[in-house]
TIRO-2110 file (N, C-alpha, C; in Angstrom, 1 decimal):
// TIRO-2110
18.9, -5.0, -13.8, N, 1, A
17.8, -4.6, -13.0, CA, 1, A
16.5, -5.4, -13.3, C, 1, A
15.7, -6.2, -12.2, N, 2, A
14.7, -6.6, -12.6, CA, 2, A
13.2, -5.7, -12.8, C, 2, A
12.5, -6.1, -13.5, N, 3, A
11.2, -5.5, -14.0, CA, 3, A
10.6, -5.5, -13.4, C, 3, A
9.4, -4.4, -12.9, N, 4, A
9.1, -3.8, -11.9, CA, 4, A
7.8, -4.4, -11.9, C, 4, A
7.3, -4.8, -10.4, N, 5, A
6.0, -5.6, -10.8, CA, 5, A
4.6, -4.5, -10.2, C, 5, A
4.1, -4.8, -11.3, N, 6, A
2.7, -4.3, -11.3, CA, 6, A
2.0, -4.5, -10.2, C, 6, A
1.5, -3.1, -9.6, N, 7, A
0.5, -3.1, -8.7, CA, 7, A
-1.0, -4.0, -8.9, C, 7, A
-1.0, -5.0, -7.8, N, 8, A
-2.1, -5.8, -8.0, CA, 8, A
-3.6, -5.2, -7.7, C, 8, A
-4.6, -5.5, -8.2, N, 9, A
-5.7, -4.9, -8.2, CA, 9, A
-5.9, -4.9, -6.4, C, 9, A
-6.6, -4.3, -5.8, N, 10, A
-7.3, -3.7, -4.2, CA, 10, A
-5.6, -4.3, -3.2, C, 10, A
-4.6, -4.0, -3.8, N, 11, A
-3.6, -3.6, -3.1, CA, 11, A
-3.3, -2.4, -2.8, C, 11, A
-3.7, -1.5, -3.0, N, 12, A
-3.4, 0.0, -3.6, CA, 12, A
-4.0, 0.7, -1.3, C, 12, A
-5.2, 0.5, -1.4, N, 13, A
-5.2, 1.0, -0.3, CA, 13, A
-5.0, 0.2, 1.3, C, 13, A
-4.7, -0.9, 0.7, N, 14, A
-3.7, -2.0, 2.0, CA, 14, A
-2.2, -1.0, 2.1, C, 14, A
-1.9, -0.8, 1.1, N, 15, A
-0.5, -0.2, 0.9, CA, 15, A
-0.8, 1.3, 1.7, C, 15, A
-1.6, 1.8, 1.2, N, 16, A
-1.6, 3.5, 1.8, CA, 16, A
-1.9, 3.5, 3.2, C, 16, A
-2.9, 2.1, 3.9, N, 17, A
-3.3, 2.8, 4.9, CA, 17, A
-1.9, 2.1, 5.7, C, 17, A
-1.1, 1.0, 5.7, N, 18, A
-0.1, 0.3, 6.0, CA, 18, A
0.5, 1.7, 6.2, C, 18, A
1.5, 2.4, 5.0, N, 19, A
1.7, 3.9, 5.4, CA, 19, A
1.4, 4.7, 6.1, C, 19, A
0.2, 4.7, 6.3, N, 20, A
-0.5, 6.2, 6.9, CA, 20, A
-0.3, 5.3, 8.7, C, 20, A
-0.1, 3.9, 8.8, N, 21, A
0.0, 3.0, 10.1, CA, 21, A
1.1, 4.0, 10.7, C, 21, A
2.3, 4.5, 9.6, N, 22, A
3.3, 4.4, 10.4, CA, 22, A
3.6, 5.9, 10.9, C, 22, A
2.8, 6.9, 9.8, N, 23, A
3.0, 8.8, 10.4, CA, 23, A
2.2, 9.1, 9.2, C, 23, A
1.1, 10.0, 9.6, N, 24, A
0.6, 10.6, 8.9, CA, 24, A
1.3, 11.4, 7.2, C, 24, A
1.1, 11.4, 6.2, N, 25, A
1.5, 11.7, 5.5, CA, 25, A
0.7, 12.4, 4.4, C, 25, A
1.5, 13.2, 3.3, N, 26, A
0.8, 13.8, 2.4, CA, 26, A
0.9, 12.7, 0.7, C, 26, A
0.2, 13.0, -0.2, N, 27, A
0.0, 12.0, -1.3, CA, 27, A
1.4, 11.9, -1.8, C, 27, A
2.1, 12.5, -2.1, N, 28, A
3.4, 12.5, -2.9, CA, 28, A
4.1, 11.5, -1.5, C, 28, A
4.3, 11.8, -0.7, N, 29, A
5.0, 11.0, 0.4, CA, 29, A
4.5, 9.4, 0.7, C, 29, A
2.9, 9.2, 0.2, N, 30, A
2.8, 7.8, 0.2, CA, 30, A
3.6, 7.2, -1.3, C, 30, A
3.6, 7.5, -2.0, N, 31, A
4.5, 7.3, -3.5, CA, 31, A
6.0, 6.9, -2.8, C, 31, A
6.6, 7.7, -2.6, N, 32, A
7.6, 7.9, -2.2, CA, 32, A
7.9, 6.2, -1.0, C, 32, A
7.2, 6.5, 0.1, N, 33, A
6.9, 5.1, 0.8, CA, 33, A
6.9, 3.6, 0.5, C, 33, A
6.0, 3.9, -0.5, N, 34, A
5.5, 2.7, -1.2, CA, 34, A
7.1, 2.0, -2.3, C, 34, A
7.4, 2.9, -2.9, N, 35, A
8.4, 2.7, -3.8, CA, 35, A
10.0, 2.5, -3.0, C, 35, A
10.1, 3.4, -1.7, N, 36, A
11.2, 3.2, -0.9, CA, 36, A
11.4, 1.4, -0.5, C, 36, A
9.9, 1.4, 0.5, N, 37, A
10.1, 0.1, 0.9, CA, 37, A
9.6, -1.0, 0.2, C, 37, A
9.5, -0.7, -1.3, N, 38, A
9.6, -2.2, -1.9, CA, 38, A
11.1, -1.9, -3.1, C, 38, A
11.9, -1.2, -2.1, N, 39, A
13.3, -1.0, -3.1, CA, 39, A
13.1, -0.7, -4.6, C, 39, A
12.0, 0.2, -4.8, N, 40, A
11.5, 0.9, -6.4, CA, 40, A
11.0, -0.3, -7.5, C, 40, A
10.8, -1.3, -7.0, N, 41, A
9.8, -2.8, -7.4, CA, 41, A
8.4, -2.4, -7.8, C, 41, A
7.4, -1.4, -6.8, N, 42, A
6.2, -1.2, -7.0, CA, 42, A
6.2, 0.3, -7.2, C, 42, A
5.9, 0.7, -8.2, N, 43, A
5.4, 2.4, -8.2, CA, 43, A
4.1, 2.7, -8.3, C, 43, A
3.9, 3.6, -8.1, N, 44, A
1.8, 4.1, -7.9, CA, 44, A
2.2, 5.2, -9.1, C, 44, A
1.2, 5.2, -9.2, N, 45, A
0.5, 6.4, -10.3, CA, 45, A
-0.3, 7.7, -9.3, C, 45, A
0.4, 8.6, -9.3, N, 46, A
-0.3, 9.9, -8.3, CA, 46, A
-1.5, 10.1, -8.7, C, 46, A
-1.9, 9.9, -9.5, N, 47, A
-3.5, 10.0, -9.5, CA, 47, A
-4.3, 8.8, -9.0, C, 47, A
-4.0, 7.5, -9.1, N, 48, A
-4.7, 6.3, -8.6, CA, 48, A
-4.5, 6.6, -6.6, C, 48, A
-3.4, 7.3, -6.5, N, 49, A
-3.3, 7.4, -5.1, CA, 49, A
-4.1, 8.3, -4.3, C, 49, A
-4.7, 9.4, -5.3, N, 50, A
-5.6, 10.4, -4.9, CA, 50, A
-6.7, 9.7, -4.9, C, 50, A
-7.3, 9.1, -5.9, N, 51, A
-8.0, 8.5, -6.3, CA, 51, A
-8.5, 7.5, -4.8, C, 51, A
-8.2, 6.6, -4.7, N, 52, A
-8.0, 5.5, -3.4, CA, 52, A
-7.4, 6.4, -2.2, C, 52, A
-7.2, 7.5, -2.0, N, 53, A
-7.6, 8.5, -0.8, CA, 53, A
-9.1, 9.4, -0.8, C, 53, A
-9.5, 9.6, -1.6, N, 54, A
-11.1, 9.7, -2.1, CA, 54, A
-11.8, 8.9, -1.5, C, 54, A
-11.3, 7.6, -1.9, N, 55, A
-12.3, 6.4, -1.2, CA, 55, A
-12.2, 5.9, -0.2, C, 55, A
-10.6, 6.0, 0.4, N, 56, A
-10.6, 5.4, 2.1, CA, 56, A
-11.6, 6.7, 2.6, C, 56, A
-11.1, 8.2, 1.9, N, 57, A
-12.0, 9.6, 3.3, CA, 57, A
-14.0, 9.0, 3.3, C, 57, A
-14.0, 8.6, 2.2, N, 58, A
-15.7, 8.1, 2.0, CA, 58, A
-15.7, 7.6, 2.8, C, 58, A
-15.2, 6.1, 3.3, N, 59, A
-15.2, 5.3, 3.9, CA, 59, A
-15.1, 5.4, 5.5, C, 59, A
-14.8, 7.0, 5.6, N, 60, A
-13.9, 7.3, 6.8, CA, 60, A
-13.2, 6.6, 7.7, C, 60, A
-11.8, 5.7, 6.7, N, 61, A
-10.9, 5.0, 7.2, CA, 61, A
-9.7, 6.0, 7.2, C, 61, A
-9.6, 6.8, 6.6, N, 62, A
-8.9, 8.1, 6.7, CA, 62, A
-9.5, 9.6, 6.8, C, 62, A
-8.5, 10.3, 7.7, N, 63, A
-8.7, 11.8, 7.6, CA, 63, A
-8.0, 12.3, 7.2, C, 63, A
-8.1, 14.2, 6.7, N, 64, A
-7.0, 14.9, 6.4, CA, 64, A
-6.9, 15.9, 6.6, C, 64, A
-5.9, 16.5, 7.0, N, 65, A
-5.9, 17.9, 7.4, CA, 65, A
-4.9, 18.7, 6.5, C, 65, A
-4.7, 19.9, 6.0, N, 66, A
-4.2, 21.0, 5.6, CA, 66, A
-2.5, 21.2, 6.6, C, 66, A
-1.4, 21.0, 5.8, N, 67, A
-0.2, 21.3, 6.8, CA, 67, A
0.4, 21.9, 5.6, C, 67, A
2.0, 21.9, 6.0, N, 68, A
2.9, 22.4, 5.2, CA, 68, A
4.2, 21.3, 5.1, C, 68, A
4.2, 21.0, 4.0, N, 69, A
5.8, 20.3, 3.6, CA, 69, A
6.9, 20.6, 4.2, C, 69, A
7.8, 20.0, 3.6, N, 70, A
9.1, 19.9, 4.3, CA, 70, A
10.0, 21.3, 3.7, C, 70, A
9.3, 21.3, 2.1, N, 71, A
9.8, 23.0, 1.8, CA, 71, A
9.0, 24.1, 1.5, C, 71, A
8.0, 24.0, 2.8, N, 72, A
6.6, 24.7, 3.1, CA, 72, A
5.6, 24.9, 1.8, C, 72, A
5.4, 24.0, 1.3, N, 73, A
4.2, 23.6, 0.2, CA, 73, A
2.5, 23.5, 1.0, C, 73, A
2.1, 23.7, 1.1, N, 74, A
0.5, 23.8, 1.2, CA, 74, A
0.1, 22.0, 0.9, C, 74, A
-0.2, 20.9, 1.9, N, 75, A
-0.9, 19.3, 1.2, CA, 75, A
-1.9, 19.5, 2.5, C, 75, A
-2.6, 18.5, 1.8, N, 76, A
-3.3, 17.3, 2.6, CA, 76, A
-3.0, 16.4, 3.3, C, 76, A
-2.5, 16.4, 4.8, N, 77, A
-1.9, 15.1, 5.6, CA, 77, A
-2.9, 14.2, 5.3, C, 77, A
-2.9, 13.1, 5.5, N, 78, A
-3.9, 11.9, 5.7, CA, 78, A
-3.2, 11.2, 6.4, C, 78, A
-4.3, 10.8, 7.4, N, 79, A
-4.4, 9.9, 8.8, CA, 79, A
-5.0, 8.6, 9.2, C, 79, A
-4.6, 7.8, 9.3, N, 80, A
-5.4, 7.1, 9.8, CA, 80, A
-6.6, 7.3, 11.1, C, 80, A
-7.9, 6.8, 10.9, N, 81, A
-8.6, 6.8, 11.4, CA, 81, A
-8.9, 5.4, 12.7, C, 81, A
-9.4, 5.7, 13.9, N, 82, A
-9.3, 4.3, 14.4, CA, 82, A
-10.3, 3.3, 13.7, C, 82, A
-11.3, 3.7, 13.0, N, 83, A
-12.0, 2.9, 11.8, CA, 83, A
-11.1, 1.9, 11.3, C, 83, A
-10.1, 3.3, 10.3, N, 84, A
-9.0, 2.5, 9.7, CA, 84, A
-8.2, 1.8, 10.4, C, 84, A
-7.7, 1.9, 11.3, N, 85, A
-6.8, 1.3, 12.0, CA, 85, A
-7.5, -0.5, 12.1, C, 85, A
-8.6, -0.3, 12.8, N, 86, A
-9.1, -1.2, 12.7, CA, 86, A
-9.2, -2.2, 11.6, C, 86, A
-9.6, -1.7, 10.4, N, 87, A
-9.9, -2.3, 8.8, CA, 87, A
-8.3, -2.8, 8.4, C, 87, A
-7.4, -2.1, 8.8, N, 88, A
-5.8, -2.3, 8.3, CA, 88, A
-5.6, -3.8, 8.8, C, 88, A
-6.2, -4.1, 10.1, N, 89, A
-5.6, -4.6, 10.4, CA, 89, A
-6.3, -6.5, 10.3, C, 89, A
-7.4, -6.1, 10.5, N, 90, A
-8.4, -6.9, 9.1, CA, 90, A
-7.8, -7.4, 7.9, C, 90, A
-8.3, -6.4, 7.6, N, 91, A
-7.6, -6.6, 5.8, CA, 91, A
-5.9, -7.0, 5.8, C, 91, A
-5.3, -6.6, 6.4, N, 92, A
-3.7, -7.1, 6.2, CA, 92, A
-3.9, -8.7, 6.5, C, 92, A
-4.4, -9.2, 7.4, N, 93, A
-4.3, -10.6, 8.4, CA, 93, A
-4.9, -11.4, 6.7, C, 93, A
-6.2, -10.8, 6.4, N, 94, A
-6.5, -11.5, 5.4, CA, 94, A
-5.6, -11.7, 4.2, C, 94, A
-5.0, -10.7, 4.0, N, 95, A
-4.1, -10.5, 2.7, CA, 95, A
-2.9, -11.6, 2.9, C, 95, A
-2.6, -11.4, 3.9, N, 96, A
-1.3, -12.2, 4.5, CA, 96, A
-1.7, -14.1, 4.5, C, 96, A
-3.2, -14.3, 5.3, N, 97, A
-3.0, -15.3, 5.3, CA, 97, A
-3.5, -16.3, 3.5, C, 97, A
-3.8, -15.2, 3.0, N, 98, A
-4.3, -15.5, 1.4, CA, 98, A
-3.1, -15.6, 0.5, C, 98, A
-1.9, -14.2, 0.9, N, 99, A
-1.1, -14.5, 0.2, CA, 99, A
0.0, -15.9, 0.4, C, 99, A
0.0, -16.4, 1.8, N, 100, A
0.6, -17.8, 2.4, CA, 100, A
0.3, -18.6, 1.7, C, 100, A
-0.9, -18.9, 1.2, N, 101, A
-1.9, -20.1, 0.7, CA, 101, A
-1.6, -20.4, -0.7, C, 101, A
-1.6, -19.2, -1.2, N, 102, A
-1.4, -18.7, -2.8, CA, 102, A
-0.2, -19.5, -3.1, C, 102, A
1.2, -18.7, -2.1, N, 103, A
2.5, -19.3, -2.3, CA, 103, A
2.8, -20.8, -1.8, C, 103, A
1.9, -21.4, -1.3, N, 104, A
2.1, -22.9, -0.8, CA, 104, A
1.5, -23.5, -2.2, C, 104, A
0.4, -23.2, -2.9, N, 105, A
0.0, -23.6, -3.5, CA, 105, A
0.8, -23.8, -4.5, C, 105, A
1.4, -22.7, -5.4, N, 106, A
2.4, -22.3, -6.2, CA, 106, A
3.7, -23.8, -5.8, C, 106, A
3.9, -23.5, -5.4, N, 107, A
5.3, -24.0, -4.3, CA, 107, A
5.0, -26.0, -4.4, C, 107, A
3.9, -26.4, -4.7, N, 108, A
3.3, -27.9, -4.1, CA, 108, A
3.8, -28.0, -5.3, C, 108, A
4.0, -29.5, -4.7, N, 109, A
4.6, -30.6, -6.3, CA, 109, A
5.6, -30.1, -6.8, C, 109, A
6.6, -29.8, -6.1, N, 110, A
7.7, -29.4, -7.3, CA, 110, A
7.7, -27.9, -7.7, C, 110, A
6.8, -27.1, -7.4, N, 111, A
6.6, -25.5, -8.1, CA, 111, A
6.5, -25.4, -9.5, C, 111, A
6.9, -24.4, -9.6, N, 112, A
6.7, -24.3, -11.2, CA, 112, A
7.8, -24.6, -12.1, C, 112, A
7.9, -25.6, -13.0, N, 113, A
8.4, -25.3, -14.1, CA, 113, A
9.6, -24.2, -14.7, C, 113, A
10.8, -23.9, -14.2, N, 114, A
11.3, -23.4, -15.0, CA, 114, A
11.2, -21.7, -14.2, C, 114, A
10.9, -21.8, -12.9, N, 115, A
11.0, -20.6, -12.2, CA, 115, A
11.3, -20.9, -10.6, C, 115, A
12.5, -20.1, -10.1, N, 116, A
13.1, -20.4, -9.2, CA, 116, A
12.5, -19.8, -8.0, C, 116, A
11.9, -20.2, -6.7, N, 117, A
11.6, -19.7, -5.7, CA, 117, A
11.9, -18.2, -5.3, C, 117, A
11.7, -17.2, -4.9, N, 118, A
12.4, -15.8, -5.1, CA, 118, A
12.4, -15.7, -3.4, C, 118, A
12.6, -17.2, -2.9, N, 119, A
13.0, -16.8, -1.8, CA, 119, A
15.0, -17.0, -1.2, C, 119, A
END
């Protein structure tokens, strides 16, 4: 099994609101998300996720409303906002075309030393 890579610093709510893109959800369920579709590679810390849902509601790039779970538990859905929607899609374009540049760079002359492309 390979070693699980650490959450990079201001990826945290690229990732939540990417989630919240696809169905409104509650905090345990963006964990769950996050960790599904990076095949258990990236895990959150339930408090950093609360935490960075704090700051998108500041922001009002997300909402939340009061529902019930799947085995009628009492959460907080969080939604994207059309703010957010907007900002996601911002912020992703940037992320994407930053992380392209990153890996070209990486990748020139030969790459690195003694590490195999992980493509």
């Amino acid at each position: 099994m390979t070693e699980q890579i650490p959450l990079l610093k201001g990826t945290l709510d690229l990732l939540i609101m990417k989630a919240l893109s696809v169905e409104p959800t509650h905090g345990y369920g963006l964990a769950v998300w996050i960790e599904d579709r990076s095949q258990q590679q990236i895990t959150t810390d339930d408090s950093a996720i609360y935490q960075a849902l704090r700051r998108l509601e500041g922001k009002r790039l997300v909402s939340a409303d009061w529902g019930l779970t799947e085995n009628n538990r009492r959460a907080r859905y969080y939604s994207l906002t059309p703010r957010g929607v907007e900002h996601l899609s911002n912020a992703a374009g940037t992320w994407m075309r930053y992380t392209r540049w990153v890996t070209a760079l990486l990748e020139a002359d030969g790459g690195i030393p003694g590490l195999e492309s992980p493509r």
